[in-house]
C-alpha positions as CSV (number, residue, x, y, z in Angstrom):
1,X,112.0,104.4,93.0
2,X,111.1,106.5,95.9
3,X,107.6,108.8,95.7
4,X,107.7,111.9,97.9
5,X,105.6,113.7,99.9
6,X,105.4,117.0,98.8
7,X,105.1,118.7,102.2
8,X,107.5,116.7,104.1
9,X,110.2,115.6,101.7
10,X,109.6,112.5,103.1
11,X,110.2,109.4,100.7
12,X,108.4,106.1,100.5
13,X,108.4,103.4,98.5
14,X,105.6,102.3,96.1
15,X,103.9,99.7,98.3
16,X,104.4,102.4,101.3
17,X,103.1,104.9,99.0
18,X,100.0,103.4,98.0
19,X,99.3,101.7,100.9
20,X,98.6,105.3,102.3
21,X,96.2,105.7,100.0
22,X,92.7,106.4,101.9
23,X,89.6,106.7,99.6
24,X,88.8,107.0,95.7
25,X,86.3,109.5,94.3
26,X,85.6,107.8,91.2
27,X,83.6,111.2,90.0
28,X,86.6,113.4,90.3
29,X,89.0,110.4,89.5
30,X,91.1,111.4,92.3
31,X,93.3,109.3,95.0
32,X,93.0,110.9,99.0
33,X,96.2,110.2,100.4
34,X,97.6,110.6,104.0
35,X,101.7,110.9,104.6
36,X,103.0,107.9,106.9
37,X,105.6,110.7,108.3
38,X,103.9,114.0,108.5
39,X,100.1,113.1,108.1
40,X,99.7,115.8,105.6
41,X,96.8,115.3,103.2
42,X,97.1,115.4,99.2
43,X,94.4,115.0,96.6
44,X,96.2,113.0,93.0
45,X,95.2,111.7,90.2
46,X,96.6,108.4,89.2
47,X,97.7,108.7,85.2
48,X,99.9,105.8,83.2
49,X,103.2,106.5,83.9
50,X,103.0,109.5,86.5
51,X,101.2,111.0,89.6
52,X,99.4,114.3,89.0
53,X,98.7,116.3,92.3
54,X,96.5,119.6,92.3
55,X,92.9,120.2,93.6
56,X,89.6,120.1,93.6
57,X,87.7,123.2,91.3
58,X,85.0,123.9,90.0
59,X,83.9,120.3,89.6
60,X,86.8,118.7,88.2
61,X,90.2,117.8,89.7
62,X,92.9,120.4,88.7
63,X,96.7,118.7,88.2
64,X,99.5,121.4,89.0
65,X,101.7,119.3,89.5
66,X,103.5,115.9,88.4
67,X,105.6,113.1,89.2
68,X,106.6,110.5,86.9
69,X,106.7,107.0,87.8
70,X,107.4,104.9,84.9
71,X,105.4,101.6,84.3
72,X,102.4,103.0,87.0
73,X,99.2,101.8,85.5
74,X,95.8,102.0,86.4
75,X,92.6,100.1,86.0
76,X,89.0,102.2,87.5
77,X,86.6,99.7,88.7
78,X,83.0,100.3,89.8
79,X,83.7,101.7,93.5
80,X,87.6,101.1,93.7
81,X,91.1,101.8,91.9
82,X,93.6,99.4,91.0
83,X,96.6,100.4,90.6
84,X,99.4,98.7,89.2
85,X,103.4,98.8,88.8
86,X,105.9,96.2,88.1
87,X,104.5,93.0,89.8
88,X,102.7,94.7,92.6
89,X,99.3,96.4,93.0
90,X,97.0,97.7,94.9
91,X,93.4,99.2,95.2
92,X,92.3,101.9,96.8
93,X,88.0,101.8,97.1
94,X,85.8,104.5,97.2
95,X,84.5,104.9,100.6
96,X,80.6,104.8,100.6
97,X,78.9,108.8,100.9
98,X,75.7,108.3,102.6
99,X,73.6,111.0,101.3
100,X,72.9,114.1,102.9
């Protein structure tokens, strides 16, 4: 399975993917992710068995679009994401906000 980048076309696969995967906000339960190719920025949420990409409004995280990726799982943690497919994971932790 190849993932896309929705700006690029650009397609990676998982481990590529999610190793691109930049910071976790736990509170909006969304994934920062930066494109390997184009270094376009996308906010998604991580759902069983798809990707949902949208924005942040209002105070929640708004899914317009989504991808399916069958057998993606996902576990939240404390200050981190795991996510899983097939045999392979990976985690993607929240980076620490120091306040303002």
């Amino acid at each position: 399975m190849l993932i896309p980048c929705l700006a690029c076309e650009s397609r990676f696969r998982p481990d590529e993917y999610f190793r691109a995967c930049t910071d976790y906000n736990r509170g909006l339960d969304l994934v920062s992710w930066i494109c390997p190719s184009c270094g376009n920025h996308d906010d998604l949420r991580v759902l069983p068995g798809e990707l949902g990409f949208g924005y942040p409004y209002r105070g929640r995280f708004a899914v317009h679009d989504r991808l399916r990726v069958p057998g993606l799982r996902r576990q939240r943690g404390e200050l981190r994401l795991d996510i899983s497919l097939d045999a392979h994971s990976w985690r993607v932790a929240t980076r620490v906000r120091l306040p303002v």
